[in-house]
KOLPA-747387 format. One line per field, with one value per residue: residue in three letters; residue number from 1; x, y, z of N, C-alpha, C in turn. Coordinates in pm, whole numbers, padded with zeros to 5 digits, always signed. Layout:
residues N
rest <- (ala,...)
nr <- (NUM,...)
npx <- (X,...)
npy <- (Y,...)
npz <- (Z,...)
capx <- (X,...)
capy <- (Y,...)
capz <- (Z,...)
cpx <- (X,...)
cpy <- (Y,...)
cpz <- (Z,...)
//
This chain:
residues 69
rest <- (unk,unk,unk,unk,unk,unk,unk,unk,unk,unk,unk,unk,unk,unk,unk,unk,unk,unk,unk,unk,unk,unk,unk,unk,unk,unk,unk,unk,unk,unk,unk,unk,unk,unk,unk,unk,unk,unk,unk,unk,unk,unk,unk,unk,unk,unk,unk,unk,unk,unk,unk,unk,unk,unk,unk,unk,unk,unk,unk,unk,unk,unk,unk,unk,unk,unk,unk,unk,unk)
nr <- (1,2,3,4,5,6,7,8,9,10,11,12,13,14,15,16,17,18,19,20,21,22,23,24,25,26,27,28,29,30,31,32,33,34,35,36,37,38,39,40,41,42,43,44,45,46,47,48,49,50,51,52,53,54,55,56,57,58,59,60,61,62,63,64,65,66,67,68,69)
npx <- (-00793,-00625,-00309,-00090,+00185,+00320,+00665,+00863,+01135,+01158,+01302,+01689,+01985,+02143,+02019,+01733,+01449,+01219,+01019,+00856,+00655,+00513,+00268,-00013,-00146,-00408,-00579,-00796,-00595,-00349,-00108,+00055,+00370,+00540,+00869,+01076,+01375,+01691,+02020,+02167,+02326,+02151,+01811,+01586,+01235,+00987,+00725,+00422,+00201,-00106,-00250,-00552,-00652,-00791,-00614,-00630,-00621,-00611,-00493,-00224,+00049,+00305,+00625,+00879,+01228,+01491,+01794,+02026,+01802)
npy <- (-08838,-09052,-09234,-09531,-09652,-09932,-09985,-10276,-10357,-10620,-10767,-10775,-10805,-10785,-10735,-10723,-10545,-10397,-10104,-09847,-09616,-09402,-09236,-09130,-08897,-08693,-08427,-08140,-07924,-08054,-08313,-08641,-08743,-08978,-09051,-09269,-09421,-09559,-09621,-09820,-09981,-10182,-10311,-10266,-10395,-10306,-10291,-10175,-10132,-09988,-09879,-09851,-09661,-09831,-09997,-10210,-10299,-10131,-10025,-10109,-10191,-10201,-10149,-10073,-09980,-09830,-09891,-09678,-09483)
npz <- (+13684,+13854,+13938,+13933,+13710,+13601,+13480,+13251,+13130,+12884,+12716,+12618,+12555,+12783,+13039,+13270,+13432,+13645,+13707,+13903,+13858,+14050,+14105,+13855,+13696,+13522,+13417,+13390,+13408,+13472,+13354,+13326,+13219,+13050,+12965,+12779,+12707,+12602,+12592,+12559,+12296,+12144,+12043,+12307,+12495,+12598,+12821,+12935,+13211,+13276,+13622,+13778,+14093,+14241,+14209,+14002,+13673,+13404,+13177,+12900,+12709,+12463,+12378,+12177,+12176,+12039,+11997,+12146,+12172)
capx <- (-00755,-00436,-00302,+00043,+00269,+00517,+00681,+00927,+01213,+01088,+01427,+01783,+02063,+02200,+01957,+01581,+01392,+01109,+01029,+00708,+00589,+00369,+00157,-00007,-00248,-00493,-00685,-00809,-00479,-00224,-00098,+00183,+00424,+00661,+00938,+01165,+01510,+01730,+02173,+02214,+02327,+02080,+01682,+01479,+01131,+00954,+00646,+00357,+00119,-00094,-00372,-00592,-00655,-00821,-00526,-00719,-00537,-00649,-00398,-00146,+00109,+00406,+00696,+01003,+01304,+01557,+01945,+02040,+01685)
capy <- (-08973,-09076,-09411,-09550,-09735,-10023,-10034,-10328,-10413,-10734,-10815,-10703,-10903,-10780,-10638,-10760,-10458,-10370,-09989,-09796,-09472,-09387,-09189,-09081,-08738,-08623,-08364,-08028,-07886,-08120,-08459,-08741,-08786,-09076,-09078,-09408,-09407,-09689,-09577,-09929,-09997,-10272,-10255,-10299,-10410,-10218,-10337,-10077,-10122,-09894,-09912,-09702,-09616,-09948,-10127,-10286,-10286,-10059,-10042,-10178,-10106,-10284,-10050,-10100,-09884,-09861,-09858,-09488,-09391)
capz <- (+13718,+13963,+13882,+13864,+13600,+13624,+13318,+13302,+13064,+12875,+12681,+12600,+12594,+12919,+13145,+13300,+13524,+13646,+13775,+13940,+13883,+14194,+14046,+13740,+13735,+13419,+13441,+13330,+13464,+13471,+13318,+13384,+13047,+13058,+12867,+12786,+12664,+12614,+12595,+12495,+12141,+12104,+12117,+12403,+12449,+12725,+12880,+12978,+13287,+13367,+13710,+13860,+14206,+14362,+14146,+13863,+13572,+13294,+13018,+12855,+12599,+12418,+12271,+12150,+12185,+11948,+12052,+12109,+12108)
cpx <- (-00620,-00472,-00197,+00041,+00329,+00529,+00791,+01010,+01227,+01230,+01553,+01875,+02161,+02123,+01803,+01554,+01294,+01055,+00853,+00756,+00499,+00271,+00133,-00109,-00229,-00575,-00692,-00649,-00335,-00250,+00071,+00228,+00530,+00751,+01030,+01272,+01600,+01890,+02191,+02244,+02236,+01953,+01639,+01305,+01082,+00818,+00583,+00233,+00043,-00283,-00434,-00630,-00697,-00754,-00571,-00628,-00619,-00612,-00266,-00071,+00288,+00517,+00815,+01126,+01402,+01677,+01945,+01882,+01617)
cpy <- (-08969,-09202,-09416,-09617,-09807,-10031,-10131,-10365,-10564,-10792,-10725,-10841,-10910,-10759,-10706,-10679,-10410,-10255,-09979,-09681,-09437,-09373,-09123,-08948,-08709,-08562,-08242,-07899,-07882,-08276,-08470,-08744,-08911,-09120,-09181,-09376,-09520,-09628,-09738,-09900,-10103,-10215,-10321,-10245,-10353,-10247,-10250,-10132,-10026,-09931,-09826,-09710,-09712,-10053,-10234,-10186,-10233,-10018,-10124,-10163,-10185,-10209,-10076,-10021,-09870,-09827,-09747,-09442,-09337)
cpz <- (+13786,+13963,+13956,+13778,+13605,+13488,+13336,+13173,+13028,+12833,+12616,+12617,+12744,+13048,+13152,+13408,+13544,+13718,+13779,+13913,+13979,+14190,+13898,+13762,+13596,+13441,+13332,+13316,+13434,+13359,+13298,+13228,+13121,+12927,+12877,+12716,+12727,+12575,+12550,+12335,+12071,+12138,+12223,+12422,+12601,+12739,+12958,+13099,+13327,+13465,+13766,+14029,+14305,+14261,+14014,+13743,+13441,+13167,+12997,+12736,+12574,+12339,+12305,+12133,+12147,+12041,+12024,+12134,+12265)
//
């Protein structure tokens, strides 16, 4: 599978963003990791998209990221 990801920074008390990943790639081979990390001292709530190749939206995912973490 080759996708991408937007994942987008839902809340924080300072900050609202929204990033792409281009692509994603699973296979026999290979595969995409995405790691999140938040340097704030507060948590943030991080917002998962993910689509596949004619853009249709296929997952979805809600995680929370602790200050420091």
């Amino acid at each position: 599978m080759c996708a991408f990801v937007i994942f987008g920074l839902l809340s924080t008390s300072r900050v609202s963003a929204d990033e792409v990943v281009p692509f994603v790639l699973q296979d026999s081979q290979y595969r995409t990791n995405l790691g999140i990390g938040n340097l704030d001292l507060l948590p943030a709530d991080v917002s998962i998209l993910l689509f596949n190749n004619n853009s249709r939206l296929v997952g979805t995912g809600l995680v929370q990221v602790p200050g420091r973490g």
